[in-house]
Short mmCIF file of the C-alpha atoms (twelve columns), coordinates in Angstrom:
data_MODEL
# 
_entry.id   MODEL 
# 
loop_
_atom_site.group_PDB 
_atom_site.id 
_atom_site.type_symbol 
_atom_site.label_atom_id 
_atom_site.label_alt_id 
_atom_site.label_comp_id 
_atom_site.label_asym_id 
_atom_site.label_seq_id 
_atom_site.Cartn_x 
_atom_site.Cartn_y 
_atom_site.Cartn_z 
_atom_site.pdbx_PDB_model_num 
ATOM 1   C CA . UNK A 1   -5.279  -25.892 32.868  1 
ATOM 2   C CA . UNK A 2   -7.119  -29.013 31.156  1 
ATOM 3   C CA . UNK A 3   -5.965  -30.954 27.804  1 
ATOM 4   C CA . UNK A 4   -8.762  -28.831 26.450  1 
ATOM 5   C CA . UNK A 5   -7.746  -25.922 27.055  1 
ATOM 6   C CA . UNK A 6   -3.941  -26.521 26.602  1 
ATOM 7   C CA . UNK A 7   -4.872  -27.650 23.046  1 
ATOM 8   C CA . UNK A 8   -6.672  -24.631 22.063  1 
ATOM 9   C CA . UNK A 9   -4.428  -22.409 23.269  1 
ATOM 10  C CA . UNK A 10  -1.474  -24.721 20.977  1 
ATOM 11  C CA . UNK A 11  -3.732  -23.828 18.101  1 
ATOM 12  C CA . UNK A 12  -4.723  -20.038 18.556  1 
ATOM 13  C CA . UNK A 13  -0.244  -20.114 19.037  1 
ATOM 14  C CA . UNK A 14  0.034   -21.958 15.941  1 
ATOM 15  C CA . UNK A 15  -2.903  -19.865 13.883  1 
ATOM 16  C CA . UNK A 16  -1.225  -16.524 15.067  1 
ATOM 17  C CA . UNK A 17  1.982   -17.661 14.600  1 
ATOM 18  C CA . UNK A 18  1.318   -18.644 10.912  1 
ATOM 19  C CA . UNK A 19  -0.505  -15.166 10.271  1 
ATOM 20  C CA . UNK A 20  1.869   -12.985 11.306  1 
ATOM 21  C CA . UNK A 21  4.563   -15.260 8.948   1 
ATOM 22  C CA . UNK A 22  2.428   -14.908 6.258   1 
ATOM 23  C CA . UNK A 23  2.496   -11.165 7.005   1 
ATOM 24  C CA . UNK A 24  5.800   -11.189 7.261   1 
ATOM 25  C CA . UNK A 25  6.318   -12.737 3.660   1 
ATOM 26  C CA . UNK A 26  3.374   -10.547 1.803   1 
ATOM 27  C CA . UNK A 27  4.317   -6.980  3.765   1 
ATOM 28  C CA . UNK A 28  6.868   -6.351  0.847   1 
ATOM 29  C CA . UNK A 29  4.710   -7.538  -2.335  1 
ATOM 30  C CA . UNK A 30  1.644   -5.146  -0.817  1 
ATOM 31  C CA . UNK A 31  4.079   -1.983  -1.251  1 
ATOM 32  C CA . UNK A 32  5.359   -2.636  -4.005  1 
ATOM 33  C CA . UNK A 33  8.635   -4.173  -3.724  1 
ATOM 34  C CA . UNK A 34  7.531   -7.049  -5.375  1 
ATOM 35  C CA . UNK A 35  10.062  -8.943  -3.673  1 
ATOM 36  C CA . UNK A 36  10.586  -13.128 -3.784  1 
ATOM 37  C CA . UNK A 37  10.577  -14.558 -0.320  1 
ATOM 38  C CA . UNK A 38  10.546  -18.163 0.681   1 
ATOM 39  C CA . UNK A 39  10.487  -19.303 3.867   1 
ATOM 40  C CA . UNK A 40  10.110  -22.757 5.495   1 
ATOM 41  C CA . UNK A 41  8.523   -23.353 8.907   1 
ATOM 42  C CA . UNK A 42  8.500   -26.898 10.634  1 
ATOM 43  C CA . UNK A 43  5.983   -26.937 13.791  1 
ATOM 44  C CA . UNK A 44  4.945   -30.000 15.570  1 
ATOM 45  C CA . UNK A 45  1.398   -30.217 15.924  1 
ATOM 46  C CA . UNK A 46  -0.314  -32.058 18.067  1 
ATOM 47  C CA . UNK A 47  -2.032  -35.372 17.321  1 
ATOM 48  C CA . UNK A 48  -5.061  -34.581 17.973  1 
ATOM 49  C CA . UNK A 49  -6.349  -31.260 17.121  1 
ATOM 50  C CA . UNK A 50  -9.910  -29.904 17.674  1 
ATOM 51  C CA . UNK A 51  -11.971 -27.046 17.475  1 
ATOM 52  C CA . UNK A 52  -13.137 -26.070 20.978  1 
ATOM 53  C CA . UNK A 53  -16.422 -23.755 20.701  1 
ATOM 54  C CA . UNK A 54  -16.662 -21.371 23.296  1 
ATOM 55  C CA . UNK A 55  -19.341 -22.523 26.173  1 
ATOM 56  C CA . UNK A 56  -20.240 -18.325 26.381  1 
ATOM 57  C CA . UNK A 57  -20.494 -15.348 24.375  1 
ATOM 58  C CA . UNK A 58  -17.962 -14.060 27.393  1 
ATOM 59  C CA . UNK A 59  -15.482 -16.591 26.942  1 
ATOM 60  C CA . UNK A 60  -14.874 -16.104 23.672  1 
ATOM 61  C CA . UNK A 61  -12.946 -12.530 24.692  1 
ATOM 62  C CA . UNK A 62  -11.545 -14.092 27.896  1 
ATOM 63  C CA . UNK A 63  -7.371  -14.502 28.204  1 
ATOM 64  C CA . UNK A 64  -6.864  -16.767 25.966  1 
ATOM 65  C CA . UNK A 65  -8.385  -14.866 22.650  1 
ATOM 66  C CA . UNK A 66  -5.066  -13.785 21.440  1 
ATOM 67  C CA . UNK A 67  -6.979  -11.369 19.133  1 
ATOM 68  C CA . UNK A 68  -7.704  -9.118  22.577  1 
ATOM 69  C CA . UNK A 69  -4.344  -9.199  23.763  1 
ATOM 70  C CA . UNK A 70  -2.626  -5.770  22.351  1 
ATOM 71  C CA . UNK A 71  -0.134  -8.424  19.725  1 
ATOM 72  C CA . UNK A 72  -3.584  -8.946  18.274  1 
ATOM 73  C CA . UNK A 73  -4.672  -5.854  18.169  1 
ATOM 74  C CA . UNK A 74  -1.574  -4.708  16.465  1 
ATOM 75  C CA . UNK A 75  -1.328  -7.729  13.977  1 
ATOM 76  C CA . UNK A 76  -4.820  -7.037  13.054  1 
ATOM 77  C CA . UNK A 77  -3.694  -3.583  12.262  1 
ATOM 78  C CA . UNK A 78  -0.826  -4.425  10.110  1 
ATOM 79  C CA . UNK A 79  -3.122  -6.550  8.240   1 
ATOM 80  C CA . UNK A 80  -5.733  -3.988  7.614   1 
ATOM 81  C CA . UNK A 81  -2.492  -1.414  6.954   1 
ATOM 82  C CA . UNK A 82  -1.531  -4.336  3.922   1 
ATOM 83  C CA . UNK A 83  -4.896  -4.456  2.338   1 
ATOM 84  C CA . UNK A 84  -5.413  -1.046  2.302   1 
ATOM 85  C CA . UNK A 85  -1.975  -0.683  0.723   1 
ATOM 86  C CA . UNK A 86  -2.470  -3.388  -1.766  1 
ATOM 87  C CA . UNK A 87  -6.209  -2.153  -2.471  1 
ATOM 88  C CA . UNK A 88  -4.855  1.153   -3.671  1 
ATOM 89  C CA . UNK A 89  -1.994  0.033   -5.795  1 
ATOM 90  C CA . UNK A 90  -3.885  -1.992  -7.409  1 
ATOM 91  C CA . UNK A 91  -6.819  0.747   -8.089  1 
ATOM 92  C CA . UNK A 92  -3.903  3.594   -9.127  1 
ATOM 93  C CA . UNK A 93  -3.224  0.483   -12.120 1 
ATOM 94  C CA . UNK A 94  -6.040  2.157   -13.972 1 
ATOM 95  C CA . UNK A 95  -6.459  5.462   -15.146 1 
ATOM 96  C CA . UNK A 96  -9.529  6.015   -13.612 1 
ATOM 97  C CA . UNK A 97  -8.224  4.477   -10.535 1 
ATOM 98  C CA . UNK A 98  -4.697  6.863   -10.942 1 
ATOM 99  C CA . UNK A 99  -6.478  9.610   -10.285 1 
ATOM 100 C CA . UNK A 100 -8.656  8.682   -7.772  1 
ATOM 101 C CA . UNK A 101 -5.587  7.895   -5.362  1 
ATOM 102 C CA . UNK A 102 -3.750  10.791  -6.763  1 
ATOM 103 C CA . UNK A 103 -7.315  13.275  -6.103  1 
ATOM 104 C CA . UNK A 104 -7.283  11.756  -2.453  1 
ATOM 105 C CA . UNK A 105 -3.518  12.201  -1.765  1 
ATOM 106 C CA . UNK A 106 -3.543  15.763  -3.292  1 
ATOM 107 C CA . UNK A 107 -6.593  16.671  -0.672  1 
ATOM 108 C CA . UNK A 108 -5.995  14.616  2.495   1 
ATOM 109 C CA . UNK A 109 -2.657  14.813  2.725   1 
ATOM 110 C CA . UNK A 110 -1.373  17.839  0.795   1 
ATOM 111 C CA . UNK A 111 -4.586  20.153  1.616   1 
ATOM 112 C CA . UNK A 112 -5.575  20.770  -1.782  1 
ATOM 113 C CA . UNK A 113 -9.065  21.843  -3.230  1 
ATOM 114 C CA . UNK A 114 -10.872 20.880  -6.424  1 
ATOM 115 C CA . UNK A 115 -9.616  23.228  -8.525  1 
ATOM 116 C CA . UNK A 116 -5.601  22.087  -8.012  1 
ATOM 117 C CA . UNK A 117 -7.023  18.260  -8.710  1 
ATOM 118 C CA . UNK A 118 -8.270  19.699  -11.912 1 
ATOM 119 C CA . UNK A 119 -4.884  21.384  -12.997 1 
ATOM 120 C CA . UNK A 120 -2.866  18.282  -11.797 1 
ATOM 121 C CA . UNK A 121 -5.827  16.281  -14.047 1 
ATOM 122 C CA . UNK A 122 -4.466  18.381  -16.941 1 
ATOM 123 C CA . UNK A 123 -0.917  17.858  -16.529 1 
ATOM 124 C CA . UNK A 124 -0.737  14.710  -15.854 1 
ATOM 125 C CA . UNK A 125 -3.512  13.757  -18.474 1 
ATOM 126 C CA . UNK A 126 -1.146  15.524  -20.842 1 
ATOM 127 C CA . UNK A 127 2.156   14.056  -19.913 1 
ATOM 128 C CA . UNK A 128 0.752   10.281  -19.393 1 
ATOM 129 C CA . UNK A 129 -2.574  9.695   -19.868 1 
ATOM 130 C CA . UNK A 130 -2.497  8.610   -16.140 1 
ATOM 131 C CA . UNK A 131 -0.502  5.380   -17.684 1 
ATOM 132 C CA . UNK A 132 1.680   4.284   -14.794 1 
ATOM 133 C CA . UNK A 133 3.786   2.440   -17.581 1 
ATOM 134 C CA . UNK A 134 3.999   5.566   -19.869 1 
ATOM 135 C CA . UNK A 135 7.885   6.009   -20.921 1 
ATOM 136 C CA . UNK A 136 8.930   8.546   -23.381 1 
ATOM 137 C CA . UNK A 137 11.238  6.828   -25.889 1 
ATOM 138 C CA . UNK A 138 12.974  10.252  -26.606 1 
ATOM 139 C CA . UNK A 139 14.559  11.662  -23.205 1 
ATOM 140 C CA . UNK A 140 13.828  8.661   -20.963 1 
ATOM 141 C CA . UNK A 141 10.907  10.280  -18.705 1 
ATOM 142 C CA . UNK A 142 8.777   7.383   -17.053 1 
ATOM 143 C CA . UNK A 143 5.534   6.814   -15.204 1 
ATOM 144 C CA . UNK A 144 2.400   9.226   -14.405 1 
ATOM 145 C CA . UNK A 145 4.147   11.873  -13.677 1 
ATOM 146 C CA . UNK A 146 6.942   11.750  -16.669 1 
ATOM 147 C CA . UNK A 147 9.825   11.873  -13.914 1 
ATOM 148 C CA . UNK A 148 13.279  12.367  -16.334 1 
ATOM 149 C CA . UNK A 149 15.277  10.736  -15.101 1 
ATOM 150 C CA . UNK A 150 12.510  8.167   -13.824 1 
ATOM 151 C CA . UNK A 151 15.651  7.165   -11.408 1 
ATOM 152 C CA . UNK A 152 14.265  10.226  -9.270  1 
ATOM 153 C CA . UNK A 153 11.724  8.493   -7.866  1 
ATOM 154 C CA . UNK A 154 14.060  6.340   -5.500  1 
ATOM 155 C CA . UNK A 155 14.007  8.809   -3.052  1 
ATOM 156 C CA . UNK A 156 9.724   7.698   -2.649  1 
ATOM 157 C CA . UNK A 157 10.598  3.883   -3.322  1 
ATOM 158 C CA . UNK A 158 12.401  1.852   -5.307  1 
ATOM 159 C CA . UNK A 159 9.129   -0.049  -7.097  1 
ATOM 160 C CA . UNK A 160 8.267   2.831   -8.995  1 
ATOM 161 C CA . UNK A 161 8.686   1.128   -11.861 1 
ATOM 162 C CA . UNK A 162 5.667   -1.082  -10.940 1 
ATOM 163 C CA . UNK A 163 3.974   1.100   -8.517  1 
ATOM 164 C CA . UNK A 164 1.564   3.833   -9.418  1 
ATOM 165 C CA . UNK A 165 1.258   5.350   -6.050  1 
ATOM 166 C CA . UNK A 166 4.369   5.759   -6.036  1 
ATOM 167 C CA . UNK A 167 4.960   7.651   -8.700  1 
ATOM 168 C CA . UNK A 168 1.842   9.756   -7.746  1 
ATOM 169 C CA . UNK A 169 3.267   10.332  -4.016  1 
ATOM 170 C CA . UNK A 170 6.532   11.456  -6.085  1 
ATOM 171 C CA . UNK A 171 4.619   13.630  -8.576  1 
ATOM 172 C CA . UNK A 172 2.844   15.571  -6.246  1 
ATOM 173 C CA . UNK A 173 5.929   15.828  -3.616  1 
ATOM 174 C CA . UNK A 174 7.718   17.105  -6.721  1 
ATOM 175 C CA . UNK A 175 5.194   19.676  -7.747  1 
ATOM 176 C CA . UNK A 176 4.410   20.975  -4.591  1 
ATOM 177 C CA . UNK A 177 8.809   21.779  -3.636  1 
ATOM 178 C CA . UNK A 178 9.283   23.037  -7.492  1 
ATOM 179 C CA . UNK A 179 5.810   24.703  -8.014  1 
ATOM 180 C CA . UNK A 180 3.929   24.764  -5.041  1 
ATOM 181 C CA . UNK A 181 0.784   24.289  -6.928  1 
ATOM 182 C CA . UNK A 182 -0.512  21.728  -9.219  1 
ATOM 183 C CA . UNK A 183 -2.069  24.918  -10.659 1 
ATOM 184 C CA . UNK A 184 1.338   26.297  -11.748 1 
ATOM 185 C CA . UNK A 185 3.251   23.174  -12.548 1 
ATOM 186 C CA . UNK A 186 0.345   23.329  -15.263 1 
ATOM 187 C CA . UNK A 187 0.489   26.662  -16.174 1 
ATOM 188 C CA . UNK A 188 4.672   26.446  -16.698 1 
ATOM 189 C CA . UNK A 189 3.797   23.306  -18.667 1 
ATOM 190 C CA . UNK A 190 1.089   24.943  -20.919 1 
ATOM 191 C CA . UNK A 191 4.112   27.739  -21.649 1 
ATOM 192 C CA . UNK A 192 7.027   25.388  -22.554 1 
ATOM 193 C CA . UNK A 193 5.209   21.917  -22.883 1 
ATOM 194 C CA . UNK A 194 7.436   20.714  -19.892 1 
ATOM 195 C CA . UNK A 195 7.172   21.145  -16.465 1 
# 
């Protein structure tokens, strides 16, 4: 192997090495845990460091791309898995945003048609406003979906403090074991104004 091609390969090593560190240290913060991690790395780099342009279109996806080895292929699937996380906390921030996520989770995962979105709309509008920092000052009940005692939602995560989806993945998990329905976790609430 030439200086050449050593090098580059030293850098892709480095480059991937530094990713997957940096992965490493924002996995946590894109769920939600929101939690402080430092780190120090020390790596020798060589002197003299270049960029080596591939001579062909087919050497750039010969052996030594590390992004076509299956590590890259995984690491590039962790990072898409962050920013899709951190993309939809951040959209469930907003009311309008809360109920997109919570419309989405409600159909793709729980099976749910329009018309349970529209009770669950109801309820939660009712209970929250879709305000992920909503807290009754009365009994203690927190969040989107009013959880009393907002300690509940542990058994999702323990950001739900911070975390929207999170409190809409322990909502709906919550409505659907007590109620089954959105539909009649709204109609208990309309009779007692609780649910």
């Amino acid at each position: 192997m030439n200086s050449v091609s050593k090098r580059a390969k030293s850098i892709a090593i480095l480059g991937t090495s530094s990713a997957m560190l940096l992965v490493a240290t924002l996995l946590p913060a894109a769920s939600g845990l929101e939690l402080t991690i430092s780190s120090t790395v020390e790596v020798e780099a060589p002197q003299v460091a270049s960029i080596v342009e591939p001579e062909t279109a087919a050497s750039l996806f010969s052996e030594d791309d590390l992004s076509a080895t299956a590590s890259g292929v995984i690491f590039s699937t962790q990072m898409a898995l962050v920013s899709a996380v951190s993309r939809q906390v951040e959209l469930a921030r907003t009311p309008f945003g809360a109920k997109k996520v919570a419309k989405s989770i409600l159909i793709d995962e729980y099976g749910f048609n329009e018309r349970q979105y529209n009770c669950l709309n109801e309820l939660w509008t009712q209970e929250s406003n879709w305000n992920y920092k909503s807290r009754n000052k009365v009994s203690g009940a927190h969040g989107i979906p009013q959880a009393l005692p907002a300690s509940k939602m542990n058994i999702i995560s323990t950001d739900w403090r911070t975390n929207p989806v999170t409190q809409i993945r322990w909502g709906l998990r919550y409505i659907s074991i007590r109620y089954e329905t959105p539909c009649k976790a709204w109609a208990k609430h309309k009779r007692s104004n609780w649910y």
